[in-house]
N, C-alpha and C positions, 0 to 999 in steps of 0.2 A: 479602610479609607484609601484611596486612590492618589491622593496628592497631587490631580490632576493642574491645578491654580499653580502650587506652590512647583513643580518642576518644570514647567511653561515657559519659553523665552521672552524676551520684554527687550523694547528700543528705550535707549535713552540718548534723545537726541539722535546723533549716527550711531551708536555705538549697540550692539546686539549682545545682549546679555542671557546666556543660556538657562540658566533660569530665575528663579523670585528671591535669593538667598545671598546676604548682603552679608559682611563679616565688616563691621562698623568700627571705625578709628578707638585702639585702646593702647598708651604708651606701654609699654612692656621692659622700656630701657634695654633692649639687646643690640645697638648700633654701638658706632666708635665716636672719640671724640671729634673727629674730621665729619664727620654727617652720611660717610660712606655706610650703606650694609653690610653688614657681618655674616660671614655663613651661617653663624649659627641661628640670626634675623632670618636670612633664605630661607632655612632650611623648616624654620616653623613656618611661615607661611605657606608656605612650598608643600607644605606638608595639610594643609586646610586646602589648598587649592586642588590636591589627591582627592583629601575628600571632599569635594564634591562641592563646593560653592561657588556663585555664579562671578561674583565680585567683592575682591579685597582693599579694603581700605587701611592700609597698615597704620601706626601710631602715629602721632602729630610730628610733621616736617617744617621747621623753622627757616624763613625765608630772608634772615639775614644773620652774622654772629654776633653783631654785637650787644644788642638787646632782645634777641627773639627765642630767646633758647630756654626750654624750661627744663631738661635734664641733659647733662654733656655727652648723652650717649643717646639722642633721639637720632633721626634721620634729617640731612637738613636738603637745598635745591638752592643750597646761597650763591654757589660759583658753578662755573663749567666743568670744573673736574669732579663733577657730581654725576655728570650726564652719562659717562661708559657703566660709573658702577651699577647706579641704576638700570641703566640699558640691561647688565647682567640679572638681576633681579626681576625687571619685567620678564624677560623670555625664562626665567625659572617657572614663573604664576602662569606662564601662557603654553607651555607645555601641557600644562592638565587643561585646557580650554577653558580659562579664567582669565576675568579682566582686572589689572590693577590699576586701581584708581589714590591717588598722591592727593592728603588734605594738606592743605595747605595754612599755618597755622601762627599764632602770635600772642604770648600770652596776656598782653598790655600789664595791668593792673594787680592780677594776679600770678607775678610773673616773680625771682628771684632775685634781689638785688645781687646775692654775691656772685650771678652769670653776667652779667651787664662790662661787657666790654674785656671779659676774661679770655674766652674762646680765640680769638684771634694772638691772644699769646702763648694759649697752652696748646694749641693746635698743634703748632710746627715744633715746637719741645718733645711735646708726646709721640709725635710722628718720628723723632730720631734717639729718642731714649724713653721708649715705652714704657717702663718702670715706673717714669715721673708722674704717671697717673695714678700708681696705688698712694703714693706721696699723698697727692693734693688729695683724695680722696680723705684718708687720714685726720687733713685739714678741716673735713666737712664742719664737725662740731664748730669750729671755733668760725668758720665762715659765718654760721648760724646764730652763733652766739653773737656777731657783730653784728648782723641785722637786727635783732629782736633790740639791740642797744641803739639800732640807726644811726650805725658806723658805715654806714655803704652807699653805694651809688643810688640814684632812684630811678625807677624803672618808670616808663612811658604811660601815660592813661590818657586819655581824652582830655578829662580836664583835672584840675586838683579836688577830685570831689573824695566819697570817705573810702577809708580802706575797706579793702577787700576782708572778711570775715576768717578765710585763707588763703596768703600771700604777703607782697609788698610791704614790709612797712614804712617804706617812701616812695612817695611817688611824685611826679611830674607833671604837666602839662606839657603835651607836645604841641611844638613852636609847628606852623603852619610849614615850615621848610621843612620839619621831620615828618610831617602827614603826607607831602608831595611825597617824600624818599620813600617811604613806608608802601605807597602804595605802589611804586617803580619796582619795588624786592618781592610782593606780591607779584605783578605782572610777570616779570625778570623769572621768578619761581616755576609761573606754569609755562613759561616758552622750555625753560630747559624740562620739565618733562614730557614735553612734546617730543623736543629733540631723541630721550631718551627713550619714546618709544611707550611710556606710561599711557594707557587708555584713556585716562580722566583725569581732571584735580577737582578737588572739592575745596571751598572756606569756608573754616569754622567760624561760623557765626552762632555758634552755642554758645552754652556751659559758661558763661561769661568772658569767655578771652574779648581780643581784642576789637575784633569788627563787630560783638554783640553789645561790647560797649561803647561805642559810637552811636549803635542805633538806639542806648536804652537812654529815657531822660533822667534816671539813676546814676548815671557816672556820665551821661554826656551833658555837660553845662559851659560848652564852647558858646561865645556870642558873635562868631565867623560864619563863613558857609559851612562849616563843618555840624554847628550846632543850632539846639531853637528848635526850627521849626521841622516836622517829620519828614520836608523831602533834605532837608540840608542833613539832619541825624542817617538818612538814608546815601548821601552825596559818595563817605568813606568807601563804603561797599558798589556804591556805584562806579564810580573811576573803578576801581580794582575791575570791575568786571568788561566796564567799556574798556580797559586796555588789554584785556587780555584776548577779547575777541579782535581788537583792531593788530596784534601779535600771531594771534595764534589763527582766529578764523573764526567762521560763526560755526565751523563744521566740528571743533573740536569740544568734546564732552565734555559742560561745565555743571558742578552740582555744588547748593550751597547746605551744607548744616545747618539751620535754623532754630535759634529759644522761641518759640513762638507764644511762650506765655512763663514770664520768668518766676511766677507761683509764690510771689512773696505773700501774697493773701493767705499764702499757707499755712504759713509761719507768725502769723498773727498782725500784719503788714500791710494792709490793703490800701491801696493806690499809689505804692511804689513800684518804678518801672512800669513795666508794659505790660497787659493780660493779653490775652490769645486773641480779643479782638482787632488789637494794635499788631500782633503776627499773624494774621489772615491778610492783613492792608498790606504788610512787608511782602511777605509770600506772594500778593499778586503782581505788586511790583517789581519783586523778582524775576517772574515769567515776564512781564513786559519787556524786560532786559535784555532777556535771551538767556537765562538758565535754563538749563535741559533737566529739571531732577531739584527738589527739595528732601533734604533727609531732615523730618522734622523730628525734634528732641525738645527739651524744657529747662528752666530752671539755670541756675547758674553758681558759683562754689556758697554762695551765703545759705543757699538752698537747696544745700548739696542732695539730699535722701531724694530732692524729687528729680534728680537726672539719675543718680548711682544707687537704684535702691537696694535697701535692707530686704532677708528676706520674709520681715514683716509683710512687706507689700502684695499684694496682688496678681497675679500674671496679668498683662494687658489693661492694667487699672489708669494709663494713660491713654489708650487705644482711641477715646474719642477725639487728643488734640489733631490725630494723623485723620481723619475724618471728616474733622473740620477745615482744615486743610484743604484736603482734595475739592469739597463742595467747593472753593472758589478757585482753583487751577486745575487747567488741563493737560498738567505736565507731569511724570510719574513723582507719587509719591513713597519713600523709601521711609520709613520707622522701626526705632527701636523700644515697644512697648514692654518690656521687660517680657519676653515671647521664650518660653522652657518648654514648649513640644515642638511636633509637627501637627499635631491635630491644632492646637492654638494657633497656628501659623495660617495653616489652610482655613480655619474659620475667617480670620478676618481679612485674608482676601477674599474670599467667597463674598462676604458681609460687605463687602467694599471700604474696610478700612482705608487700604492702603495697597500702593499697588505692588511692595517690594518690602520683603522680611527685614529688619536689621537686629544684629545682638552682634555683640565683643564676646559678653561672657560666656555664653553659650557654645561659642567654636573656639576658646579659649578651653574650656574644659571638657568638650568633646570635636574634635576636627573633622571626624568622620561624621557629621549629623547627619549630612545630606546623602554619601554611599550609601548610609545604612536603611534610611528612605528608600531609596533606588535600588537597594536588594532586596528588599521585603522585611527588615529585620528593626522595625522604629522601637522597639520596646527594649531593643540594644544599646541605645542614646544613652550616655550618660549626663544627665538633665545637671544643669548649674541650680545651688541650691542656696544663692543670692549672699551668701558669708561675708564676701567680699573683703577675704584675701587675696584676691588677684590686687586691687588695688592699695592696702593695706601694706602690703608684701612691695609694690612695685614702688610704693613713696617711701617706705623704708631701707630698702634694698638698692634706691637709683643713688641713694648718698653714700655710699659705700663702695660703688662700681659692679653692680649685681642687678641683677635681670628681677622683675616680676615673676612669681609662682602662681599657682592653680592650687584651692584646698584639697580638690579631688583627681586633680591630672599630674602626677608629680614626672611626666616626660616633658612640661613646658618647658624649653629653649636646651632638651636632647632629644628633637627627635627624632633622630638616625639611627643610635642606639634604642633608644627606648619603644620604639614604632616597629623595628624589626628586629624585635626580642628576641636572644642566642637560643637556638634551641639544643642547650646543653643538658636536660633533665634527665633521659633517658629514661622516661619512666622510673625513675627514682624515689621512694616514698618521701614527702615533707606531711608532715602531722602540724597542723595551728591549731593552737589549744586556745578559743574564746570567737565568737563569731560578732563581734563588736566590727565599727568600721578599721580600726587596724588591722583583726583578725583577717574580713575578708577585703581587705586591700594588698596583703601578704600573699592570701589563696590566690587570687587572681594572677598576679605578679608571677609566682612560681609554675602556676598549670600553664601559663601562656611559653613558659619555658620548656615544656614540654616535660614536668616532674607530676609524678601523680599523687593528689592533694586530697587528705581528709583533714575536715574542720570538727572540731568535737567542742559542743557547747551545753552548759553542764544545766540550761533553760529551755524552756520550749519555742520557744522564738531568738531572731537572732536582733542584734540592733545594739547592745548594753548602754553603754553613756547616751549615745544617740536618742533612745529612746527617752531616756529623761528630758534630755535638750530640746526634742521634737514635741513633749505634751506640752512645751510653756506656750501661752498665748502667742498665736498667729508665727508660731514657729514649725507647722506642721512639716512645712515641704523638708526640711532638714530629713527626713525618713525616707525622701528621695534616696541619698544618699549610700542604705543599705539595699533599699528596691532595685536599685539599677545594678550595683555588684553582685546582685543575687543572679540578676539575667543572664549576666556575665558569665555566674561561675558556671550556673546551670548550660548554657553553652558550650562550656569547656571541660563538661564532664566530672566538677569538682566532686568529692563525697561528701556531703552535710552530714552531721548525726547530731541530733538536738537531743534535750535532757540524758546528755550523759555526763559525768561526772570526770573531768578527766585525773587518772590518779597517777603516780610516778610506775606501778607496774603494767597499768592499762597501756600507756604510751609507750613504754620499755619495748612490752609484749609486740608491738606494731613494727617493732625494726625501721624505724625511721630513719632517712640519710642524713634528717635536721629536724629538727624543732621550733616554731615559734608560739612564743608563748603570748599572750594578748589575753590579759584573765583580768585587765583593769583597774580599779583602782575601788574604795572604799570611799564614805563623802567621815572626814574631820570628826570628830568630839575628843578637844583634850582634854586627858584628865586632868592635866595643869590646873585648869581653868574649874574653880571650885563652885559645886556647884551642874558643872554640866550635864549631871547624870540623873538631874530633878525630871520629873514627868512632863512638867511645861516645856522641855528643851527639846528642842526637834532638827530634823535635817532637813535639805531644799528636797531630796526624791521624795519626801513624806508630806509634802505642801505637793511639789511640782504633781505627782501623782495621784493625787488630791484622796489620799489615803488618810488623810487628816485633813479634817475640814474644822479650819479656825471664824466664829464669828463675833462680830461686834466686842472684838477684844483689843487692848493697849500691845499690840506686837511689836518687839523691835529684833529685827535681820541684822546680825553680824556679820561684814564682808559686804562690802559694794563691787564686789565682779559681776561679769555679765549674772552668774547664776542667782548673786543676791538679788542682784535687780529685775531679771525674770521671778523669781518669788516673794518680792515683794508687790511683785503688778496682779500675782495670783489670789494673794492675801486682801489685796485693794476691794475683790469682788463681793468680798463677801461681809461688808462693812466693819471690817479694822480700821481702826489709827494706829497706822505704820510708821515708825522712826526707822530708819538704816543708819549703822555706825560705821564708820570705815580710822582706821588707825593711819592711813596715810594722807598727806592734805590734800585730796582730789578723792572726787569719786569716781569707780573703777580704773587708778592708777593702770597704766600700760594696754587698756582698752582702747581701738580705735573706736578713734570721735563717733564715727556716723553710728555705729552700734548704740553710743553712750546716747544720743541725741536721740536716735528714736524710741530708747526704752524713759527718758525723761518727756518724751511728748505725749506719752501716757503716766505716766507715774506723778507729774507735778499736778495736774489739773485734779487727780483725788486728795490731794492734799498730801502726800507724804515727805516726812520728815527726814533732812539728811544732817550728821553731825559729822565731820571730818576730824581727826587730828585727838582720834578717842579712842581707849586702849579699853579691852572688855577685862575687870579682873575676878569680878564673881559673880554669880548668880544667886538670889536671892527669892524668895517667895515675894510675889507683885513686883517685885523691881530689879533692876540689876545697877552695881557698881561699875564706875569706868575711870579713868585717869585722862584727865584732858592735858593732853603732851604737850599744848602751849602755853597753857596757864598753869601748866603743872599740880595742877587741883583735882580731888577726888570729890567727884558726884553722883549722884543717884541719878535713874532713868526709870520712871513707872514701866513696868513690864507684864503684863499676865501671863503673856507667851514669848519663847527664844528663839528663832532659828538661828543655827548655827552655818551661817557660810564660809567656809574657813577653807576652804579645798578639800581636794580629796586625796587619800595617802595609795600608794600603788601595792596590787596585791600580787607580789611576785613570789610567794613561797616556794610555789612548785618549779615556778623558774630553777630556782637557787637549789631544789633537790635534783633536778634533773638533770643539770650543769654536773654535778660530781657521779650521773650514771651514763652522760652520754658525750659524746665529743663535740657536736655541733648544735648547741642551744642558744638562742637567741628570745631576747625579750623585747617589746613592742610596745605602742602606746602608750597609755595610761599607769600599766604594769609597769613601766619603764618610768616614767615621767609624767607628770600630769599636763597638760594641755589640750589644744583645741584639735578639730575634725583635723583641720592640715597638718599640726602635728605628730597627730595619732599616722596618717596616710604616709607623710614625711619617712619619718623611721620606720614604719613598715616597707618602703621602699628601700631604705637604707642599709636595713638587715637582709631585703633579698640579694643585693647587689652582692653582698659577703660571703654569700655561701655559692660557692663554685664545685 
């Protein structure tokens, strides 16, 4: 394929954009708390702009401090000493012939009570005793803890309509003198990236902030000009944009983000908000305006899966909103359909979806997509496989004072070092023993080092945990995962050797300069647990695998983690009545939500049964024993059949022999510690770092 569409230049507005490949707004948390760019901010985009994309949209920029700020470390355009650092930033992105384009942003509703009025005092503290930011950081919890009490300030929304599903839990009506000001910090916003030399700004009028909640009749129930009727719900976004053109010029590139169909229908909701016929009406109105460029998106936090999907979803399974779109403006249209090739890319502009690629996650976990296109090497790409730890990771990690991660990029926010990897190997032999994705996320890591890498995996394929986690329902692409490192190592001349057995004098005999071991882990049966060793009792590989096929039986899954609740969605198919126990009071404790949410949008509608706050103590013929920890009572549970999802124990033997024959052994993944893909990638990155 030629990618003739997709590498093509395109006008938006004045502004010439070298080609179809948009790198779409995703906070990352790597700014200060002043709003200034951080090198290390530069240096990743800087580093996307190398490779090869036509325009960058970096993370949400807050256009005032006192209530607009959704992490203390985003990018803000509140004041004029925003305008040099900027400046420096632009001509970093425009070096590589890339355009930075500045979103312009406002969380309203869904916005933090304990930021609201804080930044303007921690600002100039932090600015001269730096320190005092690991402090308040510290503080997070208990910030947190007073909002959920509605100890806090209340943040801005349209009007007093309900809360946000996540955010706020107070909020406001803003008085018509805050709507004037609101929209003066806006305007105010995109003059100084003008000044600064920024190509574009863009407003988010998605994902529910704050101009989508103006226009939605969901949270706007103003009975001013602001609200009511669709041109007054449209009025907010309109000022903002009449003053930014009577500021800036009709010549400077304006683009807006658009929910063009906020999908509550989704979720079992229908004629809440606005559907996509009500965002074809916005969108024209838009272009009448004089926007140069709609980037249309969906949905909003209550209805988070359908902007941020799981990688249950589809590639392009929104592709028609950008489509429908276009049939009524003729202004380019920009989307991000959850798009994981180049081939996907070039079809649907070919098809006429759209006239301009957009994805965060995809140049977040591979930055080079576009060089690698334009050197003939697309099977190089390493494809985003929807996990959605980047942002998992970046809502975790922004209360802390910590940047966003990548499950499968572990150089996000180094990539200086990590981009132009030391070539200290010297052809040096490293041996990884298990070819799982820790194993070859190690190889990789090392041979780019320039050490020469044999992988020895004791199966005839490579993949291990992954491979379980890839057969559950609609969780294929997850096998991306080991495909793309395969390309990789194959590239880098790694040595594979499948079904071999690695043993302590096999690996001895190899003289290796190091070791990594990545041999995985075991799935749980304790013998504690009496009873476990009955013939009904099974593991999730033995379902997931469908090595065991359970039907029209009473099954109950012990363990509500992801893996229980991927096997108990397996067990659904084939007409079980499923119970899941889980011993803590929530199901998949420490699970992010949107996972949990979309494996319950299948799981509840078969009927399956969830008991929390139940303790397994025996296993039984037809039934099992449990201990209900609140009522402190023992009860039975009919049972035919057990899965047992309990974790899995890590199998580090030969670690542990090879450490008393060699000097530099290291253990990885699963072997080391049980957790997820980023995990497993995490510490195999961490042990390469160690071995010099």
């Amino acid at each position: 394929m030629s990618y003739e569409m997709l590498l093509s230049p395109i006008q938006i507005g004045t502004m010439t954009v070298k080609n179809r490949v948009v790198m779409t707004a995703a906070e990352m948390s790597l700014g200060q708390t002043n709003g200034c760019p951080t090198e290390k901010m530069m240096a990743y985009y800087e580093e996307r702009a190398k490779g090869g994309i036509g325009m960058i949209i970096p993370g949400i920029c807050r256009v005032n401090d006192m209530g607009a700020a959704s992490t203390f470390t985003q990018l803000s355009m509140s004041h004029d000493y925003h305008i040099e650092p900027m400046r420096a930033f632009a001509e970093r992105i425009h070096r590589h012939g890339a355009k930075l384009c500045i979103q312009l942003h406002h969380p309203g509703r869904q916005g933090y009570a304990s930021a609201i009025n804080t930044l303007p005092v921690i600002i100039p503290v932090v600015q001269r005793f730096p320190k005092v930011l690991d402090g308040l950081f510290r503080c997070t919890p208990l910030l947190l803890g007073m909002e959920e009490r509605k100890l806090c300030m209340s943040v801005q929304s349209p009007s007093n309509c309900e809360l946000s599903a996540h955010g706020a839990t107070r909020i406001h009506a803003m008085s018509r003198r805050e709507v004037k000001k609101l929209i003066s910090d806006f305007v105010e916003a995109a003059v100084r990236c003008q000044k600064a030399g920024v190509d574009a700004v863009e407003l988010h009028g998605g994902h529910g902030y704050m101009i989508q909640q103006f226009l939605s009749p969901n949270t706007n129930w103003r009975t001013d000009e602001y609200g009511g009727s669709f041109d007054n719900r449209l009025r907010f976004v309109t000022e903002i944009i009449e003053g930014i053109r009577a500021r800036c010029g009709r010549d400077y590139p304006l683009i807006v983000r658009l929910t063009v169909d906020e999908m509550y229908d989704r979720i079992g909701k229908p004629g809440k908000g606005y559907g996509l016929e009500e965002g074809k009406k916005i969108a024209r109105r838009l272009e009448e305006l004089g926007v140069d460029a709609i980037n249309v998106t969906s949905a909003c936090y209550d209805v988070y899966n359908r902007w941020l999907e799981p990688t249950s979803y589809e590639p392009g399974w929104r592709a028609y909103l950008a489509k429908e779109i276009k049939s009524v403006v003729s202004i380019p249209v920009i989307a991000a359909n959850f798009i994981r090739s180049p081939e996907q890319a070039e079809r649907q502009l070919e098809e006429g979806y759209q006239d301009l690629i957009g994805s965060a996650r995809s140049f977040i976990c591979e930055p080079h997509w576009v060089k690698k296109i334009e050197e003939g090497h697309p099977e190089q790409i390493r494809r985003c496989i929807g996990c959605l730890h980047c942002i998992s990771s970046f809502m975790t990690n922004a209360k802390v004072g910590k940047s966003g991660e990548c499950a499968l990029n572990p150089g996000v926010g180094r990539e200086p070092t990590f981009e132009e990897a030391a070539q200290d190997g010297y052809g040096r032999r490293i041996v990884v023993v298990g070819a799982g994705i820790a194993g070859l996320a190690a190889a990789e890591t090392m041979a780019r080092r320039g050490f020469a890498v044999t992988v020895l995996e004791k199966s005839k394929a490579p993949g291990g945990q992954v491979k379980t986690a890839a057969a559950c329902n609609l969780k294929g692409k997850l096998s991306w995962c080991i495909e793309d490192r395969l390309a990789a190592l194959k590239s880098l001349g790694v040595d594979l050797r499948y079904g071999i057995e690695a043993t302590e004098e096999l690996v001895q005999s190899m003289t290796p300069y190091a070791v990594i071991v990545a041999t995985g882990a075991a799935p749980i049966r304790p013998a504690s647990i009496p009873g476990s060793d009955l013939p009904q009792v099974y593991t999730p590989p033995e379902i997931i695998h469908r090595r065991t096929v359970l039907r029209d039986q009473k099954v109950v899954v012990v363990g509500s983690g992801m893996t229980g609740l991927e096997t108990a969605e397996i067990l659904n198919e084939t007409g079980n009545r499923v119970t899941v126990i889980e011993m803590a009071g929530e199901i998949a404790p420490g699970t992010w939500f949107q996972l949990v949410d979309d494996e319950m949008e299948r799981l509840q509608p078969k009927g399956t049964a969830f008991v929390t706050n139940c303790r397994l103590d025996r296993i039984l013929p037809g039934e099992i024993e449990v201990t209900d920890l609140k009522r402190k009572e023992t009860r039975r549970i009919p049972a035919d059949s057990v899965v047992l999802s309990l974790g899995v124990r890590p199998e580090h033997t030969l670690a542990d022999a090879l450490k008393q024959r060699l000097p530099r052994v290291y253990t990885v993944g699963d072997a080391s510690a049980s957790g997820t893909i980023a995990d497993a990638v995490k510490s195999a990155y961490a042990a390469c770092c160690e071995i010099k």
